[in-house]
N, C-alpha and C positions, 0 to 999 in steps of 0.2 A: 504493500500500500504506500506506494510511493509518496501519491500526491497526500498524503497525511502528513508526511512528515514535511512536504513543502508549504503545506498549511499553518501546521503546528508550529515552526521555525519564522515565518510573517508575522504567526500570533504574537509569539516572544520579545522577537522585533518591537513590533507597535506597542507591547507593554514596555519596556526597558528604555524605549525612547520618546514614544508620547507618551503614556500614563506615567512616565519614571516611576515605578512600582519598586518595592527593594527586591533582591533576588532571591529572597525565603516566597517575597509572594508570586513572584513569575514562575518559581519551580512548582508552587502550590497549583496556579493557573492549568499551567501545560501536564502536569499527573490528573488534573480531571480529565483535557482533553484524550491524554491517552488511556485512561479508563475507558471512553466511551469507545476508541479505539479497540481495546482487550476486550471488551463485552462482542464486539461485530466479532473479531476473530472467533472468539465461543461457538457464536452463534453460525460460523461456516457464512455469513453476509459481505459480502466483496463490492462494499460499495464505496465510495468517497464521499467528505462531507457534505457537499452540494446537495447530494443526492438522500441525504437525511430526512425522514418524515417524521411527525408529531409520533406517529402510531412506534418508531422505534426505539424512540425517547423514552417513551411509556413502557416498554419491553426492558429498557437497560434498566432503568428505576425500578421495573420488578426483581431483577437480574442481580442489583448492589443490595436490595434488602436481602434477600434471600441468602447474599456473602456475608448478612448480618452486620451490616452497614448499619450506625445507630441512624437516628432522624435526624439530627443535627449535622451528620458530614455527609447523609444524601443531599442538603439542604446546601452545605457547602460547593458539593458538585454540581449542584440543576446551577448556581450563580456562575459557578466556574465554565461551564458550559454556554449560558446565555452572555457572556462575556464573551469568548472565541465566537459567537453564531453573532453579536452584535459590531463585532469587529471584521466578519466577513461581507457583513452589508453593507458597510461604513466604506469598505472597498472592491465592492459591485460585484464581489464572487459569488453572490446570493439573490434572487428578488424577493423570495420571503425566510422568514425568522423561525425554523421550525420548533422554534423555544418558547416562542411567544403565547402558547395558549398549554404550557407544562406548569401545572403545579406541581409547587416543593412541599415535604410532609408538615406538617402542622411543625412546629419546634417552639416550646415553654422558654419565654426568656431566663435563661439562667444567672442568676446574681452572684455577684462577682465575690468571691472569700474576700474576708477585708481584716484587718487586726484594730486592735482596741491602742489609746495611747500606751498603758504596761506594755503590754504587749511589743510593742514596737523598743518601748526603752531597754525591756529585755534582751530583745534581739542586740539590740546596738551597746548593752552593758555586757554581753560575752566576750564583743571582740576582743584578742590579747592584744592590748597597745605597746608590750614591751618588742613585738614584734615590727621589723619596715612596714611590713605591709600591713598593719593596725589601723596607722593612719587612715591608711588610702581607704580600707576599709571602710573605717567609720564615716569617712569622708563622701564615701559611694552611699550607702545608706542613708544617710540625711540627704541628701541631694534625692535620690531616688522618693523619698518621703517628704521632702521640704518641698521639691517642683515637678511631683508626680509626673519623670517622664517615661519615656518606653527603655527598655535596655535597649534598646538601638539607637536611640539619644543620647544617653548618659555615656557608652562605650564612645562614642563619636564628638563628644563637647571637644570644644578648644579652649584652650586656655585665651586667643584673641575675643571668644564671645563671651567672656566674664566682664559684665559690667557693674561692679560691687558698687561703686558711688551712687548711679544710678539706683543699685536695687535691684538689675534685671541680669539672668542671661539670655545668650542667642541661641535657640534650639534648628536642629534641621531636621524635621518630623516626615512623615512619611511623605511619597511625591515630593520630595526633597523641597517641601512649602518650609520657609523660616517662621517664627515666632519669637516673642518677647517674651519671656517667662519671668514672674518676680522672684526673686530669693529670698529666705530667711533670714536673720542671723546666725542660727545656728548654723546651719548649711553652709554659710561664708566662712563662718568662725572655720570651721573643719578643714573645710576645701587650703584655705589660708595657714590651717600648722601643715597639711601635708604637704604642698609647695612649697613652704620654707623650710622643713624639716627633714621632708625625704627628698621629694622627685628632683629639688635644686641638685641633689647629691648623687643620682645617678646618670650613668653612662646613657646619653638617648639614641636611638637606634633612626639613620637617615631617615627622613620625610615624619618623621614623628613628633617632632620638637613642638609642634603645638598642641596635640594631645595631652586631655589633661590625666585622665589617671592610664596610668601603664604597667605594662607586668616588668620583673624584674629582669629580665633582659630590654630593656628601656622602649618597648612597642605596644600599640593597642592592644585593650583588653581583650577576650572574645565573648561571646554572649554566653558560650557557657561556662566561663569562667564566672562569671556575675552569679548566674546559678546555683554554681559550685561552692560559692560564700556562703549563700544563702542558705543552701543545703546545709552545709557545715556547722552555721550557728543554730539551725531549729536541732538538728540534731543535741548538740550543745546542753539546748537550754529544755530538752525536751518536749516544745512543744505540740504539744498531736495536734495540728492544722495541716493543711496541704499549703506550701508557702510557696510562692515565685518573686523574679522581679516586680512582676508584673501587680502582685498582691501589694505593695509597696502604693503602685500609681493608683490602685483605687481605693485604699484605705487616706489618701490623700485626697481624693476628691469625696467620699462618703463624707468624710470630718468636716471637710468646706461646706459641704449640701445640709450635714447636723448643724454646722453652726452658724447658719441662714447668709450663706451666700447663694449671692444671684446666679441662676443654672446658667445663662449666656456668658457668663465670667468663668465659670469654674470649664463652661466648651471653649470660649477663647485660651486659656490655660492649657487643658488636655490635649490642643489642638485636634476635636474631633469636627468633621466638617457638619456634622448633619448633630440637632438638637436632640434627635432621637436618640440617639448614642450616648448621651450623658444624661438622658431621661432614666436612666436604669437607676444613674445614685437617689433618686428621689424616694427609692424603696426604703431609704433609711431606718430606724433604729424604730417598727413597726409597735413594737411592746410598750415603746416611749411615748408614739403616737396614741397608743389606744388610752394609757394613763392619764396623759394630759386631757383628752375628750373627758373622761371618768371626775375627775379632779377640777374642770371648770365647765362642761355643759351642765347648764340649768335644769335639761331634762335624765342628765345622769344620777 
């Protein structure tokens, strides 16, 4: 199936260079398309995408449940799909969209694990600071917490986007779109002993020198290094939560949304494009909600 892969390969293309997508999400893209590819193979069907109808969309969507595919990454595939099928009409390889009338399985919004302040203190009171790498630690942590960003932000900050006077830094978020993010103090404080205490002291490895935290061979972190901290300190302290970087960004924005900031500020921040996206924190601290009603409605 030739023309698949010449398809597939255009796809890539126009995400990598008009969507600027990162390349966790282009490989994510192109494993749907070739799903739907591996299911025609199964199936003995020798056709090319052109040639795609509704009816065998609704065949593969039987095909990934049955592989026991939960409902949430069928849901990610039909998007992964009607993104390549909307990219082939966008360049006339198509007159109609045979995606356009597939429903995706129903999917429950899942709410995001978040940590409490202890909680967070905990994590960030394990690190050993007698250690180099303590610093940078603690320093990654507050920052991951103080400006709720993605580990692909924070492994990618520059030390030229640190604007401490102002209060802000510069993020490059996903679509390689910038933002202004504010800081904390703390987060400053931190970020400020580990550059004067460690990284001024080590050896930096060519094109790095603006990078701001680095592993000890003087180079960008990797994302699963960030991970692997984090892993490290739950274990640590024992917590029984499921923890990522990522639990970081949204215990930072839950706490804004608890403590009555504006949802278009807390989306300005996150830098998520759509308000829906940051409509998830407003699930907040539900227990707290029903309390307050009980404690000041009149007819409670």
């Amino acid at each position: 199936m030739k023309e698949w892969q010449s398809y597939s390969n255009g796809f890539k293309a126009f995400l990598q260079l008009e969507k600027s997508l990162s390349s966790n999400s282009v490989e994510a893209y192109i494993h749907d398309v070739d799903k739907l590819r591996q299911y025609l193979s199964a199936a003995n069907l020798m056709i090319n995408p052109e040639q795609i109808k509704l009816r065998h969309l609704q065949d593969f969507l039987k095909w990934i449940n049955e592989l026991g595919m939960t409902a949430r990454t069928q849901a990610r595939v039909i998007s992964g799909l009607k993104a390549f099928y909307k990219y082939m009409l966008l360049e006339n390889l198509i007159q109609l969209d045979p995606t356009e009338n597939l429903e995706a399985p129903k999917v429950g919004r899942k709410l995001p694990a978040t940590l409490n302040i202890e909680e967070i203190d905990l994590l960030i009171g394990a690190i050993d600071l007698s250690k180099p790498e303590g610093e940078r630690n603690k320093a990654i942590l507050e920052t991951l917490y103080g400006c709720g960003l993605r580990v692909s932000e924070l492994i990618n900050l520059k030390i030229s986007n640190l604007f401490f006077n102002e209060g802000y830094i510069r993020v490059t978020g996903k679509g390689n779109k910038e933002r202004l993010v504010p800081i904390g103090n703390t987060a400053q404080k931190h970020i400020t002993i580990y550059l004067q205490t460690v990284r001024n002291l080590m050896m930096l490895k060519k094109g790095h020198e603006d990078v701001l935290f680095l592993n000890r061979r003087g180079s960008m972190l990797s994302r699963v290094m960030i991970f692997t901290i984090i892993k490290d300190l739950v274990i640590k302290t024992g917590l029984k939560k499921n923890i990522s970087p990522h639990t970081f960004r949204h215990s930072f924005a839950t706490h804004l949304v608890e403590g009555g900031a504006d949802l278009r500020a807390v989306q300005e921040m996150l830098g998520h494009e759509s308000i829906t996206t940051t409509e998830i924190y407003t699930h907040l601290d539900r227990s707290y909600l029903r309390s307050t009603i009980i404690q000041f409605h009149p007819r409670s």
